[in-house]
Every structure is written in structure tokens, then in C-alpha cells.
C-alpha positions in Angstrom: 19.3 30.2 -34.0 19.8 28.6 -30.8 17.4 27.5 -28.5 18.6 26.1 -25.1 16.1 24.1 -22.4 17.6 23.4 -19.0 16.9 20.1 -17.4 13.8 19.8 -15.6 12.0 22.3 -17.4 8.7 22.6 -16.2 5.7 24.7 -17.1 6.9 26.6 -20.4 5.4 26.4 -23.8 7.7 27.5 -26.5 6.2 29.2 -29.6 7.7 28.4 -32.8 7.1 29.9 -36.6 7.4 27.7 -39.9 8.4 30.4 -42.4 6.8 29.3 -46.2 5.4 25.7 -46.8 4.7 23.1 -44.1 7.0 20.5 -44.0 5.5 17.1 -45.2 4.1 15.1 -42.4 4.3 17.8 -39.7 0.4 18.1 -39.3 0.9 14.1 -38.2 3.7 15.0 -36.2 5.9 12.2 -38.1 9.4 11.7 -36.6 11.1 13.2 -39.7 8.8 16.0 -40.0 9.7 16.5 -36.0 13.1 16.1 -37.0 13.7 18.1 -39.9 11.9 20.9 -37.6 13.8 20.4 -34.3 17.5 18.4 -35.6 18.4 15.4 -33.9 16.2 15.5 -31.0 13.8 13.2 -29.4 10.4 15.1 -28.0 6.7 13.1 -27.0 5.1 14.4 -29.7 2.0 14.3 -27.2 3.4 17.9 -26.0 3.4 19.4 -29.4 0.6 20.7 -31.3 1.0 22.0 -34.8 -1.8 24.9 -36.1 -1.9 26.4 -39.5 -3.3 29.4 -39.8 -6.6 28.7 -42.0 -7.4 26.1 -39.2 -8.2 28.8 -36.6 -11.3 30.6 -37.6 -12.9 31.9 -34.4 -10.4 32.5 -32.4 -6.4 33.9 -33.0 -3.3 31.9 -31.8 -3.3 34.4 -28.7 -6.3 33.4 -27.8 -5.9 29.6 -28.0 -2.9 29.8 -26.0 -4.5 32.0 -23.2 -7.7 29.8 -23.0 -6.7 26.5 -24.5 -3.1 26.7 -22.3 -4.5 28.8 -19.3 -1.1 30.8 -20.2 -0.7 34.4 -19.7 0.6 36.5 -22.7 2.0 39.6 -21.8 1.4 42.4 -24.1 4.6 42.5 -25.8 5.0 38.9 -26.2 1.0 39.1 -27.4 2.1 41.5 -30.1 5.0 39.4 -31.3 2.6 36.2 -31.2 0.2 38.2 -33.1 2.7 38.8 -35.9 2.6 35.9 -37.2 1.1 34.6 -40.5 2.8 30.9 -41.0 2.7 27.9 -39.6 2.8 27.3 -35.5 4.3 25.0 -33.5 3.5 25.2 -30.0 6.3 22.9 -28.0 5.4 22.3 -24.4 8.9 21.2 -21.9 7.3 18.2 -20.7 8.0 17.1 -24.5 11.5 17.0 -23.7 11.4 14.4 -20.8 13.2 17.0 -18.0 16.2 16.5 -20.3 18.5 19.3 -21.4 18.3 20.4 -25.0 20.3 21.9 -27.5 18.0 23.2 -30.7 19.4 24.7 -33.6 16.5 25.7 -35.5 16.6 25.8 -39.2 16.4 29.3 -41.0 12.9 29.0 -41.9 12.0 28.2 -38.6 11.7 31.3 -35.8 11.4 31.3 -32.1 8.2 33.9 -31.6 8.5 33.6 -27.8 8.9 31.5 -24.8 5.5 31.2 -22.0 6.3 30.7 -18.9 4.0 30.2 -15.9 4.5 32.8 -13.2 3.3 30.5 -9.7 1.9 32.6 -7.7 3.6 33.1 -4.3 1.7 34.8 -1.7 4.0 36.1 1.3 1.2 34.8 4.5 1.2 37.0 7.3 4.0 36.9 9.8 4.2 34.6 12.5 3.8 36.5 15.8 3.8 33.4 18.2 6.7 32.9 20.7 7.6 29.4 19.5 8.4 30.6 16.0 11.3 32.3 17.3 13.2 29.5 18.4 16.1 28.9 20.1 19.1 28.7 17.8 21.7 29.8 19.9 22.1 26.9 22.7 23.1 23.5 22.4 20.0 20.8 22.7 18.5 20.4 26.2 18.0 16.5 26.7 14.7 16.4 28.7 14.9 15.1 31.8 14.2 11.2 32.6 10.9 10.1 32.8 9.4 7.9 36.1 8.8 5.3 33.9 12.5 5.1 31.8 13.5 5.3 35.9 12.1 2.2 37.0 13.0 0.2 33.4 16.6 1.6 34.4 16.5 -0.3 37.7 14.5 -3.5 36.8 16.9 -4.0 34.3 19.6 -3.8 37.0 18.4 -5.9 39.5 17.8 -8.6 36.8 21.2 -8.5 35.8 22.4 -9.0 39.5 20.3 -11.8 40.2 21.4 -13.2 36.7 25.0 -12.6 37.6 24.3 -14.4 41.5 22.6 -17.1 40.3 25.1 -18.0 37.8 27.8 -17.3 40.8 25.6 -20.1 42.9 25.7 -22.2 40.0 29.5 -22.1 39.6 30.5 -22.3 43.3 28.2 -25.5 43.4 30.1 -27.6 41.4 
């Protein structure tokens, strides 16, 4: 199988199952444990956690991921998750550095499910003030010139005459 991460990925965990015997090194999350699990791919192992099954004696894998994660499991995806009986890999998409990945998994490896975090939008009320309307339809209205970009307009001006008569002075003096 297949499993394909866009770039960027954010806030996902992917759920993994290790079909039959552990491979050697996974529980130290060695690079060729990671790689005989995941192919040719570079992950931070920081983002994946590995949990056998006799390691989790109060609680199930659901229940890790919902309180350990803060993910919500739907129930389908809960019944799926609950299914299974070998080893775990839990694969969060910061471990993939916002890069795009390809994962053929190998056959004793299955994809359980893919958690997602739903953000939660909440549509405010709706603006009832006239300035949220706007004015869209007109070209800009320049705002009319102040008092004080006035009289900067005409200092300006009579310092450049003087300049220009003094120099005058200056040239017709010679």
C-alpha cells in the first residue's frame, strides 16, 4: 500500500499496524528499523512513538490517542483502531518536516487510519455596522489638503523664489 502526505501537513497522526514480530530495533526507533518500516524516508523520530500491545495495561490504544494526543476518534475509525492486536506505530506529520511523502508500506505493515484535527471554526455574528459595508464601487477619494500641508506648500515656494532671486542678484553682480 500506498500512503501519500502532502506538503505542509499539519495536525494529523497516522496510525500504523506491524503484522507478526517487531522488527529489531523498532522499540529504539533505530534508523533501519525506521527504514525497513517506512522505505527510504527520513522522519524525526521525535514524532513517532512505537506501543506494543502488552505495554498498555490500563488503558487501550483508543484511549491513549484520545487523552495522550487530545485526538478525537470517531466511532468507525475507533472500531478499526480497536481491531487491532500487533504492534503500533503512531506517526505524527510534523515527523516528516512539511515535506511531501511517498510510503509504500511493506505487506506486514497496515494503515489502521489517519487522525486528523477538525479546528474548530465558529461563524461570529454578522456585522451590522455601516462601515462594514464599504464602498467598493468608486474610485479612491483623495482627502482634501490639510491647513498645514497648505502653508508647507507655500513656504516651500517662497523659498525657492528668494533662492532663485538671490542667485539672480548674485549673477547680474558680477
Amino acid at each position: 500500500m500506498t500512503l501519500d502526505i502532502r506538503a505542509n501537513d499539519h495536525g494529523a497522526i497516522y496510525v500504523l499496524e506491524i503484522a507478526g514480530d517487531m522488527p529489531l530495533g523498532l522499540s529504539d526507533k533505530t534508523d533501519e528499523a525506521m527504514m525497513a518500516l517506512l522505505g527510504p524516508i527520513v522522519v524525526n523520530r521525535d514524532y513517532v512513538d512505537v506501543i506494543e500491545p502488552a505495554t498498555l495495561t490500563d488503558m487501550s490504544v483508543l484511549q491513549l490517542i484520545e487523552t495522550g494526543y487530545y485526538m478525537p476518534v470517531d466511532e468507525a475509525t475507533a472500531d478499526s483502531i480497536n481491531a487491532t492486536r500487533g504492534t503500533i506505530v503512531l506517526i505524527m506529520s510534523a515527523a516528516f518536516a512539511g515535506q511531501a511523502v511517498k510510503m509504500r508500506l511493506p505487506q506486514h505493515v497496515r494503515h489502521v487510519a489517519t487522525l486528523r484535527e477538525t479546528p474548530a471554526i465558529k461563524v461570529t455574528d454578522q456585522l451590522s455596522a455601516q462601515s462594514t459595508v464599504g464602498n467598493l464601487s468608486t474610485a479612491p477619494v483623495k482627502p482634501p489638503k490639510s491647513d498645514a500641508r497648505v502653508s508647507g506648500i507655500v513656504a516651500t515656494s517662497a523659498l525657492l523664489v528668494m533662492f532663485a532671486l538671490v542667485g539672480l542678484m548674485i549673477w547680474i553682480g558680477r
